[in-house]
SEPA-921772 format. One record per residue (C-alpha): residue number from 1; residue in three letters; x, y, z. Coordinates in Angstrom, 2 decimals, decimal comma. Example, Ala and Ser with C-alpha at 12.3 -4.5 7.8 and 13.67 -1.06 7.14 Angstrom:
<zadrens>
<zadren nr="1" rest="ala" c1="12,30" c2="-4,50" c3="7,80"/>
<zadren nr="2" rest="ser" c1="13,67" c2="-1,06" c3="7,14"/>
</zadrens>
This chain:
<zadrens>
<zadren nr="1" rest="unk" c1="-4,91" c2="-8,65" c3="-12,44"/>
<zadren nr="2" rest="unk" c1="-4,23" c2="-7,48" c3="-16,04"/>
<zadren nr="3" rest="unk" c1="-1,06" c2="-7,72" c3="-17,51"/>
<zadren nr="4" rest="unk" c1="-0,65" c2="-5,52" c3="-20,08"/>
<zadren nr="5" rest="unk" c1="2,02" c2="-3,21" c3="-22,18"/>
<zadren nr="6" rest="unk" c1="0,56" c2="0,58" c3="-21,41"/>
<zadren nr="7" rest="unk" c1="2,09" c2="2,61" c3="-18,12"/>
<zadren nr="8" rest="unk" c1="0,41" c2="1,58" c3="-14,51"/>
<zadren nr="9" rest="unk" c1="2,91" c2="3,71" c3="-12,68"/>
<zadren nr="10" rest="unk" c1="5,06" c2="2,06" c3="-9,78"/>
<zadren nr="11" rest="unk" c1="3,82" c2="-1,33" c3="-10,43"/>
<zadren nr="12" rest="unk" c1="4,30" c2="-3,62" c3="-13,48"/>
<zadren nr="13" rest="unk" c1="0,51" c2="-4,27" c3="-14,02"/>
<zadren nr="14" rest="unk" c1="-2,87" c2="-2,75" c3="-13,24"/>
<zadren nr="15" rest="unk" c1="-3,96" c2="-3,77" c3="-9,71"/>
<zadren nr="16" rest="unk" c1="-7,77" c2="-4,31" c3="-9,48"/>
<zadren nr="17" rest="unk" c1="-9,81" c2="-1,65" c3="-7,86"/>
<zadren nr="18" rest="unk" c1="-9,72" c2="-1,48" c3="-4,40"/>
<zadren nr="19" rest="unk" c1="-12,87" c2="-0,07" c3="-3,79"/>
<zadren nr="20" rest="unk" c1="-15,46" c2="-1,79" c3="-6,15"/>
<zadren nr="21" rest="unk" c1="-13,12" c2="-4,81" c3="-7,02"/>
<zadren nr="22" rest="unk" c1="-13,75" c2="-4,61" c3="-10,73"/>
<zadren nr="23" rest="unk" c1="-11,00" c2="-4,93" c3="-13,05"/>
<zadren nr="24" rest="unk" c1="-9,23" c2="-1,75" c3="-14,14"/>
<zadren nr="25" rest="unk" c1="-7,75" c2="-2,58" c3="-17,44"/>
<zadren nr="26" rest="unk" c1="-8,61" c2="-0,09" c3="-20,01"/>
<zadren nr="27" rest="unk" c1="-10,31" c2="2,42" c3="-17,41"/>
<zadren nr="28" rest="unk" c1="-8,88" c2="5,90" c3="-18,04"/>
<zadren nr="29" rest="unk" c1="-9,32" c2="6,81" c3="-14,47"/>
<zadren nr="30" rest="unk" c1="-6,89" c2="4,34" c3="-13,20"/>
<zadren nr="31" rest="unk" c1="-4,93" c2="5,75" c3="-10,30"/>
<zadren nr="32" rest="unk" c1="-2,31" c2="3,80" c3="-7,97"/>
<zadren nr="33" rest="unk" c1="-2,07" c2="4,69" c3="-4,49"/>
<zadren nr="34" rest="unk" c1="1,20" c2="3,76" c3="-2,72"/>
<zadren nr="35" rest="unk" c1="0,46" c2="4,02" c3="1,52"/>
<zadren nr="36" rest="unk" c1="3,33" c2="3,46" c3="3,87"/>
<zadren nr="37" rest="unk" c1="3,85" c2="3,17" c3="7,79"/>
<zadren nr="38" rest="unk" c1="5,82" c2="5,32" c3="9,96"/>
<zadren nr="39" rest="unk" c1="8,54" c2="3,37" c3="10,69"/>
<zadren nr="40" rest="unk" c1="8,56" c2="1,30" c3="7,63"/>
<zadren nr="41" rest="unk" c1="11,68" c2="0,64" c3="6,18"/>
<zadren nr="42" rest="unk" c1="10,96" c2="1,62" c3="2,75"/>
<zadren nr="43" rest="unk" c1="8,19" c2="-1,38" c3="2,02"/>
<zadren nr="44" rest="unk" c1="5,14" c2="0,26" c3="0,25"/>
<zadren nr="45" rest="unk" c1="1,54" c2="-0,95" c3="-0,07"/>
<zadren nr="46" rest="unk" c1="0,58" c2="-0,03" c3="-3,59"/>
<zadren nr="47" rest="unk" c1="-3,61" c2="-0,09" c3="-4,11"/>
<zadren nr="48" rest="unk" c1="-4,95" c2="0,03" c3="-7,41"/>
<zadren nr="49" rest="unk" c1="-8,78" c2="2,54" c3="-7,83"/>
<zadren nr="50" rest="unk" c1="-10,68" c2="4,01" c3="-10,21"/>
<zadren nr="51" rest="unk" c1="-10,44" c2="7,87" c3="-9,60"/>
<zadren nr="52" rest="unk" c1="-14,29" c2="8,29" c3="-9,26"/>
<zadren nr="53" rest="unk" c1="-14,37" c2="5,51" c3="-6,68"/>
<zadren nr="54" rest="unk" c1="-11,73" c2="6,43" c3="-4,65"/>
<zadren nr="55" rest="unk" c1="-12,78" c2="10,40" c3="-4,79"/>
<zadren nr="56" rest="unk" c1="-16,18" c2="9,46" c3="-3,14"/>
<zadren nr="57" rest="unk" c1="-14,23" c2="7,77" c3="-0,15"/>
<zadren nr="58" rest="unk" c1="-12,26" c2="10,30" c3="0,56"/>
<zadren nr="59" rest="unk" c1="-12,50" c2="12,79" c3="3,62"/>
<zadren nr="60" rest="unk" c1="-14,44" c2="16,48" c3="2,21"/>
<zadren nr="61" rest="unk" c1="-11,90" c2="18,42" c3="0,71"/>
<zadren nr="62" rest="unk" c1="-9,51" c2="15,76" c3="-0,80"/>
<zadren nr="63" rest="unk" c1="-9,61" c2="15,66" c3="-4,80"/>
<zadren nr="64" rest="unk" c1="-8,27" c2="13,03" c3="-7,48"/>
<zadren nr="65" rest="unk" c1="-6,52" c2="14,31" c3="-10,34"/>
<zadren nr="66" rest="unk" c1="-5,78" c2="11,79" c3="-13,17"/>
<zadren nr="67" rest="unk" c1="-2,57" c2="12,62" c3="-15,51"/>
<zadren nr="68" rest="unk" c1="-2,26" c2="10,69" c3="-18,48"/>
<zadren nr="69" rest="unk" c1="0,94" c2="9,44" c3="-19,09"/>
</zadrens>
């Protein structure tokens, strides 16, 4: 993981990417993905992807918008 001082959203540093396993420090297409259970008590599984990864996983019709903050 890299730690670093820019915003990664709901986590304090960049997570690597889930789908490729590279590091993700300095991509502009980072995205975090938070995924919880139904009867989770508030715990959230937070996944760390680059947007052009993760888009080509997902189900026809789903999208990836990146927002830089």
């Amino acid at each position: 993981m890299t730690y670093g001082a820019e915003w990664t959203g709901p986590v304090s540093r960049r997570i690597r990417c889930c789908i490729c396993g590279d590091d993700t420090a300095g991509a502009e297409d980072y995205v975090v993905i938070g995924v919880i259970t139904e009867g989770s008590s508030g715990d959230i599984q937070y996944l760390g992807a680059h947007a052009a990864h993760l888009e080509k996983v997902m189900a026809r019709g789903f999208t990836v918008e990146v927002t830089l903050m």
